[in-house]
C-alpha positions as CSV (number, residue, x, y, z in Angstrom):
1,X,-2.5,11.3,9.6
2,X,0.0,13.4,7.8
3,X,-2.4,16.1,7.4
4,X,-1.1,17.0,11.1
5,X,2.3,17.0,10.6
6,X,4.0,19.4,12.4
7,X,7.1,21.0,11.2
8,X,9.5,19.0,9.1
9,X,13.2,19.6,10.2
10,X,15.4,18.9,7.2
11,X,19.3,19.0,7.6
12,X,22.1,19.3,5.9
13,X,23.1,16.2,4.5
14,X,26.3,15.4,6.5
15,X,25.5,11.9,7.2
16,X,24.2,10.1,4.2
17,X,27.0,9.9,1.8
18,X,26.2,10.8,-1.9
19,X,27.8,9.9,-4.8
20,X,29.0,13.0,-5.5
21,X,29.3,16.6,-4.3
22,X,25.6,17.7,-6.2
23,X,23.9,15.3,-3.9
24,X,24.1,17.8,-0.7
25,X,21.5,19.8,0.4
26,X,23.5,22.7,0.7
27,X,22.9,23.1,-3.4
28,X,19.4,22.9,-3.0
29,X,18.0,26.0,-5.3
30,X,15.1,26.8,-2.5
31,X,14.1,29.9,-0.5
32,X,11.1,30.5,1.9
33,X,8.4,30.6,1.0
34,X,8.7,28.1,-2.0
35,X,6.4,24.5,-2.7
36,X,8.4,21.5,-2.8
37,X,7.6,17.9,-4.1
38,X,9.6,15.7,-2.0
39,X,9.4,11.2,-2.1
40,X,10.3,9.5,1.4
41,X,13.0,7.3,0.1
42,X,13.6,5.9,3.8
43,X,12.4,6.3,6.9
44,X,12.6,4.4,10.7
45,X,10.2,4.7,13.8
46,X,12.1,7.3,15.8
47,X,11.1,9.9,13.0
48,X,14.4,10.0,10.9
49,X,13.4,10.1,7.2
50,X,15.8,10.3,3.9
51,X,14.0,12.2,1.4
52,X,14.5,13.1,-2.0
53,X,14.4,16.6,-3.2
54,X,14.9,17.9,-6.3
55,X,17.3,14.9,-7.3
56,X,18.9,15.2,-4.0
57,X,18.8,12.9,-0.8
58,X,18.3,14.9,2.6
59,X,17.8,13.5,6.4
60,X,15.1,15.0,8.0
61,X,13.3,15.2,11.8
62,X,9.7,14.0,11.8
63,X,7.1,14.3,14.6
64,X,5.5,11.0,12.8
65,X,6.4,7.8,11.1
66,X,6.4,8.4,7.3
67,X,6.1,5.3,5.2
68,X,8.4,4.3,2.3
69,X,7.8,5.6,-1.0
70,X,5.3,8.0,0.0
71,X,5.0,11.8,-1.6
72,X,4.5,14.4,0.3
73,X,4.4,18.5,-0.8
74,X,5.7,21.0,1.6
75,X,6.4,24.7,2.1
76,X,10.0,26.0,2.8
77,X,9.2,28.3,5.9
78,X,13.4,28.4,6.9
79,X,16.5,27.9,5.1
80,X,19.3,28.4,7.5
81,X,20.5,27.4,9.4
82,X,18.7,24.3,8.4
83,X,15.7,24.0,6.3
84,X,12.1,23.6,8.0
85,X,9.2,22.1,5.7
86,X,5.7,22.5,6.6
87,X,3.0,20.6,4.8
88,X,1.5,22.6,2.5
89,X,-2.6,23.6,2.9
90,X,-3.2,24.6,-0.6
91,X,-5.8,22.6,-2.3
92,X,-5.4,20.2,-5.5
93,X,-3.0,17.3,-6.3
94,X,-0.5,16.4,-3.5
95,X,-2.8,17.2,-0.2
96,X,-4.9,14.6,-1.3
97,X,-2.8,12.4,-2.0
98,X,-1.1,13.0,1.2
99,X,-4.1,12.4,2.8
100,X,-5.1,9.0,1.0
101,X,-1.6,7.7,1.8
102,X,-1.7,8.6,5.3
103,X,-5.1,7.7,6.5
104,X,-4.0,3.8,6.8
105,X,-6.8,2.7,4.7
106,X,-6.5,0.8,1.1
107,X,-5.6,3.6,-1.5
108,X,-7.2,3.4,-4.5
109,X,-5.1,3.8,-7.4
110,X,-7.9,5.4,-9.4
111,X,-8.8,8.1,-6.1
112,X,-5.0,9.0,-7.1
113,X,-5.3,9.4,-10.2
114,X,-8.8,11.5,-9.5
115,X,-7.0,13.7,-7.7
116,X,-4.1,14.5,-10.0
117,X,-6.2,15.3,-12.9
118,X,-8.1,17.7,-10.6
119,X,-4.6,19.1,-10.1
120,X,-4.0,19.3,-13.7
121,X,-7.6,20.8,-14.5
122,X,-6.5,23.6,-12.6
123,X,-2.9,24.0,-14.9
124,X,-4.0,24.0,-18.4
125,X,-0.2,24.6,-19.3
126,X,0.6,21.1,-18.2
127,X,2.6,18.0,-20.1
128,X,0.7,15.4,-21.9
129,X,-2.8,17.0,-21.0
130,X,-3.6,14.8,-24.0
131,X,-2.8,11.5,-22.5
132,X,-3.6,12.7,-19.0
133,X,-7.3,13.3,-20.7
134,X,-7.2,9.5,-22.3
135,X,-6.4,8.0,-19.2
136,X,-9.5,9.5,-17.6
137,X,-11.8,8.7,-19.9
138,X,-10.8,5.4,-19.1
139,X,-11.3,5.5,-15.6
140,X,-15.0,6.7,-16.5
141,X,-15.4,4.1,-18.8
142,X,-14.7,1.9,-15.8
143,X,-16.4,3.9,-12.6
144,X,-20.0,3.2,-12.1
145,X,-22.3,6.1,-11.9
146,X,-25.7,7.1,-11.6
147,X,-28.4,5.3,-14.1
148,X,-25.8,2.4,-14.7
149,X,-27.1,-0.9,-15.4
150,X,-25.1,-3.8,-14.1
151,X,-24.8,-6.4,-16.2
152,X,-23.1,-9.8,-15.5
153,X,-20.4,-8.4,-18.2
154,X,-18.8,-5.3,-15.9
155,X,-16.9,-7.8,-13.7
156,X,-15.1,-9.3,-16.4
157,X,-14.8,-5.5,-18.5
158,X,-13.1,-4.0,-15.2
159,X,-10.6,-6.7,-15.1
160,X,-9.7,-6.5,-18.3
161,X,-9.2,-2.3,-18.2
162,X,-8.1,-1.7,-14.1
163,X,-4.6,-2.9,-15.0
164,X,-4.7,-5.7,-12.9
165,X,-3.8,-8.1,-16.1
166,X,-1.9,-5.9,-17.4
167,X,1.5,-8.4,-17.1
168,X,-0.6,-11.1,-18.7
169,X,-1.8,-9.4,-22.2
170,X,2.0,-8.6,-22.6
171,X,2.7,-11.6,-22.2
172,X,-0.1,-12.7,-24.9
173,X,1.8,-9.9,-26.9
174,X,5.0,-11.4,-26.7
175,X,4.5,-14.8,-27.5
176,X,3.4,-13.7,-31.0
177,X,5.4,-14.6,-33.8
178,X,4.6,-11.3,-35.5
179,X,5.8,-8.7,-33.5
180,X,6.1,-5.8,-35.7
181,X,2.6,-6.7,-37.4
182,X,1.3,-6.4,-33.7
183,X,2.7,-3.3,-32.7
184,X,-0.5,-1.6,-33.6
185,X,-2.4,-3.4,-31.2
186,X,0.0,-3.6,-28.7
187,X,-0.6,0.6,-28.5
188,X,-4.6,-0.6,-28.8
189,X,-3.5,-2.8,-25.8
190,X,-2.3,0.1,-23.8
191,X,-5.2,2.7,-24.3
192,X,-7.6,0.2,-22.8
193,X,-5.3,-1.0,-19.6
194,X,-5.1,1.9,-16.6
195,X,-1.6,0.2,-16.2
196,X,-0.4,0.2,-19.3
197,X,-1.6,3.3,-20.5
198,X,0.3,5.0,-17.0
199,X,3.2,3.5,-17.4
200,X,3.1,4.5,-21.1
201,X,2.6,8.3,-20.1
202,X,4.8,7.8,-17.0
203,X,8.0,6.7,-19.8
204,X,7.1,10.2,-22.3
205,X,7.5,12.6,-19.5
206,X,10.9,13.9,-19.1
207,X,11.1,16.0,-16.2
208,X,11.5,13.4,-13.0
209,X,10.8,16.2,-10.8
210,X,7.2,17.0,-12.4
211,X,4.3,16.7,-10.4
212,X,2.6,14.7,-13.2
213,X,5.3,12.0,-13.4
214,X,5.4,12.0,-9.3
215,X,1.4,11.1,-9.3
216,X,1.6,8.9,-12.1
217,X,4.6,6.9,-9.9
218,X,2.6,6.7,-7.2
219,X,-0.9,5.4,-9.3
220,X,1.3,2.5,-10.8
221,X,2.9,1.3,-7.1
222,X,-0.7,1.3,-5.9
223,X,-1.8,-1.1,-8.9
224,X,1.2,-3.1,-8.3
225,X,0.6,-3.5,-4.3
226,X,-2.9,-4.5,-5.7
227,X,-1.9,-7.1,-7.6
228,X,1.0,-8.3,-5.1
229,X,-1.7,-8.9,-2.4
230,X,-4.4,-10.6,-5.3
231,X,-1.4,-12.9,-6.7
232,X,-1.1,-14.1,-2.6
233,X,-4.5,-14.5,-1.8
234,X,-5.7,-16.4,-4.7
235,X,-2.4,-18.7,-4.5
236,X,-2.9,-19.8,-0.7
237,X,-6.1,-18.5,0.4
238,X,-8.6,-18.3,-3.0
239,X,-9.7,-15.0,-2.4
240,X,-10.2,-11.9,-5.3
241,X,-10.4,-8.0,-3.9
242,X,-11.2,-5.8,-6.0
243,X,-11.5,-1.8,-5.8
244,X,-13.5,-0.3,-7.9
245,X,-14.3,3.6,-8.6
246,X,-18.0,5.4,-8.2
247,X,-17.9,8.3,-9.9
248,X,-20.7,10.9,-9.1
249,X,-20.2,13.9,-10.7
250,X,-16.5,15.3,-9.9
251,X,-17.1,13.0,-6.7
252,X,-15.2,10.2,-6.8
253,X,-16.2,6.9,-4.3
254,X,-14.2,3.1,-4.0
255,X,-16.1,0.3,-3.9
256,X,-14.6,-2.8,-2.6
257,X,-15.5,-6.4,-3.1
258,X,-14.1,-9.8,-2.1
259,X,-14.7,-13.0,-3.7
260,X,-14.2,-16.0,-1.7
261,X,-13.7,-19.4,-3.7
262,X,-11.5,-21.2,-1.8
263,X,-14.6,-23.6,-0.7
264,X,-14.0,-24.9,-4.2
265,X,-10.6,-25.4,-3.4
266,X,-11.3,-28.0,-0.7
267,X,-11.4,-31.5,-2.5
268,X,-11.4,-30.5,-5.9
269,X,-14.9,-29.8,-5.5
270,X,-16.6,-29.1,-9.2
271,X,-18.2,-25.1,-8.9
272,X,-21.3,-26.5,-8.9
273,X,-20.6,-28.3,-5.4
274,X,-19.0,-25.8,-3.9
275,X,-20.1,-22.5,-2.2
276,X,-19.2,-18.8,-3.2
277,X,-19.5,-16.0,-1.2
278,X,-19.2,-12.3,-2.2
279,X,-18.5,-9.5,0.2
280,X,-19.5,-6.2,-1.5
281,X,-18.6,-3.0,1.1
282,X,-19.4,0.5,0.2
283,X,-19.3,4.0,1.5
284,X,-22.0,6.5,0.0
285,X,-22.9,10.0,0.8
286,X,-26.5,10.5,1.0
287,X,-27.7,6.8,2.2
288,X,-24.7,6.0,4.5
289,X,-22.5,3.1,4.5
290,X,-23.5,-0.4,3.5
291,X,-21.8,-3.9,3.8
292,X,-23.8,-6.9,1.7
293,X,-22.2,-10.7,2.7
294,X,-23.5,-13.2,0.1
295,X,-23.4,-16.9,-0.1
296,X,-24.3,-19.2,-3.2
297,X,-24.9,-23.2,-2.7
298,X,-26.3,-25.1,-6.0
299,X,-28.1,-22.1,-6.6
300,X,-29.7,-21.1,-3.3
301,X,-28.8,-17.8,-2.2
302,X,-28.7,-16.2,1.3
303,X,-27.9,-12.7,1.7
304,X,-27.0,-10.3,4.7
305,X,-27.0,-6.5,4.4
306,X,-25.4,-4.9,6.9
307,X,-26.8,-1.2,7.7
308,X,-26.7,2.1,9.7
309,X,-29.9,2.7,9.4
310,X,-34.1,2.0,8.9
311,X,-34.3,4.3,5.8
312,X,-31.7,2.5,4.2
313,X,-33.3,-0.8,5.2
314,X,-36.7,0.1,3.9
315,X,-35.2,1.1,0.7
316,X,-33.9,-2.1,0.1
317,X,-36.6,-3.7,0.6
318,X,-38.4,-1.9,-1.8
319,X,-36.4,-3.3,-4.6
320,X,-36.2,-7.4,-3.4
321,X,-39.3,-8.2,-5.4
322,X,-37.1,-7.1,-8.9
323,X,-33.6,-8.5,-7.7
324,X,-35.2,-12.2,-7.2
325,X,-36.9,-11.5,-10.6
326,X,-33.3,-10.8,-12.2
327,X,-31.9,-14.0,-10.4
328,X,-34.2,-16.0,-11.2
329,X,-33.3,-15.3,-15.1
330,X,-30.2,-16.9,-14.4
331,X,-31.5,-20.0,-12.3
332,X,-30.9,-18.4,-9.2
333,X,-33.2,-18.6,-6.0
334,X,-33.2,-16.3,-2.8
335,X,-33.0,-18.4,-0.2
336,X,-33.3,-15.8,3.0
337,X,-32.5,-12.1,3.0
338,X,-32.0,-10.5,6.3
339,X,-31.5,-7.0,7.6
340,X,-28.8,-5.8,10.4
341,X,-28.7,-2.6,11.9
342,X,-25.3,-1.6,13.0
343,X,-23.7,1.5,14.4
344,X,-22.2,4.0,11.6
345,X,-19.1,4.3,13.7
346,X,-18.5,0.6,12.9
347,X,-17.9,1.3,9.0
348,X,-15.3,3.9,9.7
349,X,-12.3,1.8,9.2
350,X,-13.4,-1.1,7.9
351,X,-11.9,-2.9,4.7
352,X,-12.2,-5.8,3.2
353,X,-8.3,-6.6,2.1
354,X,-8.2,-6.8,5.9
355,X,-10.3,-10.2,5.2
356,X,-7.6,-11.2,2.5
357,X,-5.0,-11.1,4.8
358,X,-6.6,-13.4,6.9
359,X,-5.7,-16.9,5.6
360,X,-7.6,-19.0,8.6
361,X,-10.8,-16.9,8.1
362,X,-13.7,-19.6,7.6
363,X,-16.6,-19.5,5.2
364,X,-19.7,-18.8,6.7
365,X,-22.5,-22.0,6.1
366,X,-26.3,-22.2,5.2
367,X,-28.0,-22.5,8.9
């Protein structure tokens, strides 16, 4: 992880040819000692990077591979004859994010965003607080915390605000014949769409350098690689996975889910005729990871929960008696429910986009 960098060796840029004198390194304004923002603008696997900082592009030495388009804040420790980064161990916005973008898991583009408005707590000082504070209120309009109900309505209220539709309301927008009448709720559009409203804020900030417009970069590539991978899986595999934030307290959690409907694919087959299943995976705190595979057939229901422990298991099963109740409201029966005790160990880097990515994975049947 990059969290273990060692020291980043970054030369003088003799090699890479700028477009003009200001592009070498040798102007950099930097002394030891000083915190600086740099974006990996290229990088191979013998550990040569191009980075870009402050506007400039340098080569640099890595001990690891750093992936394209990644951030990454460092302290200067040397500045002749060459300079020598270090990753920098202060808390707030761009460790984390380091850390998210170099643990090889899915990156949540809302975790990102959690982290730089923890950064931005910290500096009341900072541009667009305002919008900053708008944008979060939308993510906790979106997160589920404690005491939420789930209703059959959040699915379809996340889509519509994670920003994963985002290209299709503008779309909608567009095609009016009354553009300047709908300006109004184009900007209505935007303040309920975490895309939108990001790339919105992203365009007002100025400084290209600024931590804030850095983050915000990184948020929106996140959402797009989202909906790059959902656009694929839907078109050749019929698969949906979503990420979607807990928020507990200042604690912020992903939840991921995977919905399977390429069953309905096969044939034609009406919905009714065709089976659905649901992967829900999630990683708490206090009751331990938890993986719940679901699979609907004209309305029977089988269920597998998949579990590190017989707490958690007992829990559950406190609460089967009101989930059959609530299915059964919608014309749904619980077919079997069953109960598998797995090693903790096996949750630890387990995702479900790795499912999407599998286009000859089958669907499991009823026995």
């Amino acid at each position: 992880m990059i969290r273990s960098l060692q020291d980043l060796i970054v030369h003088h840029n003799r090699t890479i040819k700028a477009l003009n004198q200001s592009n070498n390194s040798k102007n950099l304004l930097l002394k030891k000692g000083d915190i600086v923002t740099a974006k990996v603008l290229d990088s191979n696997r013998m550990g040569r990077a191009k980075l870009l900082v402050q506007g400039k592009q340098l080569s640099a030495q890595t001990s690891i591979h750093l992936p394209k388009g990644q951030l990454a804040q460092f302290r200067v420790e040397q500045t002749q004859p060459h300079y020598i980064f270090k990753v920098f161990d202060a808390p707030g916005l761009s460790r984390s994010v380091i850390q998210l973008m170099g643990s090889g898991t899915p990156v949540s583009p809302f975790q990102l965003f959690h982290q730089l408005f923890e950064g931005m707590e910290k500096n009341p000082n900072i541009e667009h607080r305002k919008s900053m504070l708008q944008l979060f209120q939308l993510l906790s309009q979106m997160a589920i915390k404690p005491g939420d109900s789930i209703t059959p309505y959040y699915l379809m209220a996340f889509l519509q605000r994670s920003g994963l539709l985002w290209e299709n309301k503008l779309k909608q927008w567009l095609g009016s014949s009354q553009k300047e009448i709908n300006q109004e709720r184009l900007k209505k559009i935007k303040q309920q769409d975490f895309k939108g409203l990001s790339l919105d804020i992203f365009q007002q900030i100025q400084n290209d350098t600024s931590e804030t417009k850095l983050g915000l970069e990184q948020v929106i590539e996140q959402i797009e690689h989202w909906q790059l991978v959902n656009q694929k899986a839907l078109a050749e595999n019929g698969k949906l996975y979503l990420m979607f934030p807990l928020l507990f307290g200042n604690v912020i959690h992903t939840g991921e889910l995977l919905i399977d409907i390429s069953d309905a694919r096969k044939g034609n087959k009406h919905y009714s005729e065709a089976m659905l299943k649901t992967v829900l995976l999630l990683k708490m705190t206090h009751i331990g990871p938890i993986k719940i595979e679901s699979l609907l057939f004209q309305r029977q229901l089988k269920i597998d929960f998949f579990i590190c422990s017989n707490e958690t298991i007992q829990l559950f099963k406190q609460y089967v008696s009101s989930l059959s109740s609530a299915l059964n409201t919608h014309g749904i029966n619980i077919q079997m429910i069953a109960y598998h005790l797995i090693n903790e160990n096996n949750f630890e880097k387990m995702s479900l986009i790795k499912d999407v990515l599998q286009p000859n994975q089958q669907l499991n049947t009823f026995a």
